[in-house]
N, C-alpha and C positions, 0 to 999 in steps of 0.2 A: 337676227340682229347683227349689223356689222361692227369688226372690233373697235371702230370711234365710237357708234352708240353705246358699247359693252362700259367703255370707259367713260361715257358721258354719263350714261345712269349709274355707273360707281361714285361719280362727284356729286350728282345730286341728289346722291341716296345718303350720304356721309361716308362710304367706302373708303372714299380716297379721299384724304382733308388736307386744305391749302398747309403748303410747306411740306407736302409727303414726297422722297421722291418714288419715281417714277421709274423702276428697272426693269427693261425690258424680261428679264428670266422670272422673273417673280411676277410679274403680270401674267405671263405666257401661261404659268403654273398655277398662279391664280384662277385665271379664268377659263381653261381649257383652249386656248389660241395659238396657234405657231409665231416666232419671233417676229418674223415679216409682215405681216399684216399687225402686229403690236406696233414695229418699228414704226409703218406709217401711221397709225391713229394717231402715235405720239405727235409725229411731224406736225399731224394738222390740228391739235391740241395746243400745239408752240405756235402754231402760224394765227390761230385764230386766239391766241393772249392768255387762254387754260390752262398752259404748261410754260414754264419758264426755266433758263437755268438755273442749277443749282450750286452747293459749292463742290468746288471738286469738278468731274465729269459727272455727265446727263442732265434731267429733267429734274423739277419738282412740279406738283402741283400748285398754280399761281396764288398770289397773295394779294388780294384788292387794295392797293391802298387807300391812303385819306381820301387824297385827291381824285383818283381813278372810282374812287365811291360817289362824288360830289357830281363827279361827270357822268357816270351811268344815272345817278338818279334825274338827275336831268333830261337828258335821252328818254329814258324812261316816261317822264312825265307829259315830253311832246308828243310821243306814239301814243300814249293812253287816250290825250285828247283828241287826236286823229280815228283810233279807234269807237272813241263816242259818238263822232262824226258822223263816220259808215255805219255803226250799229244802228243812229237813230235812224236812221232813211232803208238799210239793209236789213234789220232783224225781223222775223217773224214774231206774231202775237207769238206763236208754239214757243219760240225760242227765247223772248223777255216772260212765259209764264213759267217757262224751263227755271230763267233766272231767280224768281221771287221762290219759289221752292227749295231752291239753292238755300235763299236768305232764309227763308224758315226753317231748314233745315240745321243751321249754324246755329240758332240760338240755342239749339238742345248741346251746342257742342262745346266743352270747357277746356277740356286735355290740351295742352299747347300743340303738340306737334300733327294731332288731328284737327285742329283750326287753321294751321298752316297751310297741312294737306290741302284741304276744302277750299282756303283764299286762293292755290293754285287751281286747282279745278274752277271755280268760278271766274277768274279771269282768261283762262284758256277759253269759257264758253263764251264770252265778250267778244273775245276774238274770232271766235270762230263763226259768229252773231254778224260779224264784219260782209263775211266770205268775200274777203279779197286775201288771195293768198300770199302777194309781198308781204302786205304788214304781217300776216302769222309768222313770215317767217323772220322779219325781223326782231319781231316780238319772243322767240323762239330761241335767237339767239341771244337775247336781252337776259330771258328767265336763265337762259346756262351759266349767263354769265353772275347771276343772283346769287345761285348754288354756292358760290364761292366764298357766302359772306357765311359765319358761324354764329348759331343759335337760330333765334326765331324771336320777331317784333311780336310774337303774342305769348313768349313769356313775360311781359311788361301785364300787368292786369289791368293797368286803364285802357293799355293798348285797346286790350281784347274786345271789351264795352264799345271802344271809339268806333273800332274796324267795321264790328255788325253796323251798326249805323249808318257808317257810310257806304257799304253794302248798300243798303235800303233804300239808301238817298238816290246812288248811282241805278238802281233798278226802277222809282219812282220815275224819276230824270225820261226813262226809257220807256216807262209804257208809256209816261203824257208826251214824248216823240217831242221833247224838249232838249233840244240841243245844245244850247247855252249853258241850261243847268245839269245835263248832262256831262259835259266837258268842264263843268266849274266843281262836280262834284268828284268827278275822279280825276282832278288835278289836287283836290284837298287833301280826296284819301292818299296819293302819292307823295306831297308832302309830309305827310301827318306819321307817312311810314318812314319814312326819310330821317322825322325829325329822329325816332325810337329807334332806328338804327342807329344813329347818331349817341344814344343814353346807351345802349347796348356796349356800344365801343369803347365807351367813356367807362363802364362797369369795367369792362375786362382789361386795362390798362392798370388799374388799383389793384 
């Protein structure tokens, strides 16, 4: 694993949490890395919007704002629909049957942050459902840039009910190779997550 991914999966693991900084001795000794190959991950951490200045000299890890949330989800919600696109005409039976075991798999699952997990993995097999590999990778860097936001929309408990749902909705959508409601359904769930992020933020400001 090279030291950008070392420190990508530290932010999407909660390692490193927006507003930490970023010092290249302390990472190096962190993670077993020499300074230079730190110094660059950091570079392309700041070039690609994950690391920001902070006060003083160096890094922090970046801070999503209001705004900068309104417009990833956005983003977000055109790539979904594109991805329904390619999945209904691209995915295999194997791979929408892959998906529905996914869904039944989640309804055994309550724990907030193993629901998270699992809504990651099931969207990553959407994609992958795709097999076009731009959108994975745009998609790929969409989800790094998710990482950045604190908590999880399935500590909300209506969330939790709503999400499996739409799960179900978007995997129906896909075996009847219905494209409309395919795309109508995971533009909903993308909303619907959007909105709970949005109640999320609003908690932690009080």
């Amino acid at each position: 694993m090279s030291p950008f991914d070392v420190l990508i999966t530290a932010i999407e693991q909660g390692e490193l949490l927006p507003g930490e900084r970023l010092q290249e001795i302390r990472l190096a000794e962190k993670f077993g890395i020499s300074r230079t190959p730190i110094r660059e991950a950091l570079h392309r951490l700041e070039t690609l919007g994950l690391a920001e200045p902070g006060p003083g000299r160096g890094l922090v890890v970046a801070k999503l704002s209001y705004e900068r949330l309104r417009q990833l989800f956005a983003v977000r919600e055109g790539l979904e629909r594109l991805a329904m696109q390619l999945a209904v005409t691209s995915a295999s039976d194997e791979e929408i049957a892959l998906l529905q075991d996914m869904v039944n798999a989640e309804r055994t699952l309550t724990d907030s942050k193993a629901l998270h997990d699992h809504n990651r993995l099931f969207h990553r097999q959407i994609y992958r459902s795709t097999h076009n590999p731009y959108l994975n990778e745009m998609l790929d860097n969409l989800r790094i840039h998710l990482s950045l936001l604190r908590g999880t929309t399935y500590a909300l408990p209506d969330r939790t009910e709503e999400a499996k749902r739409e799960h179900q909705a978007i995997v129906d959508a896909l075996a009847r190779r219905d494209s409309a409601a395919a795309q109508e359904a995971a533009c909903e769930h993308i909303r619907n997550g959007y909105r709970a992020r949005l109640a999320i933020i609003s908690q932690l400001e009080h």
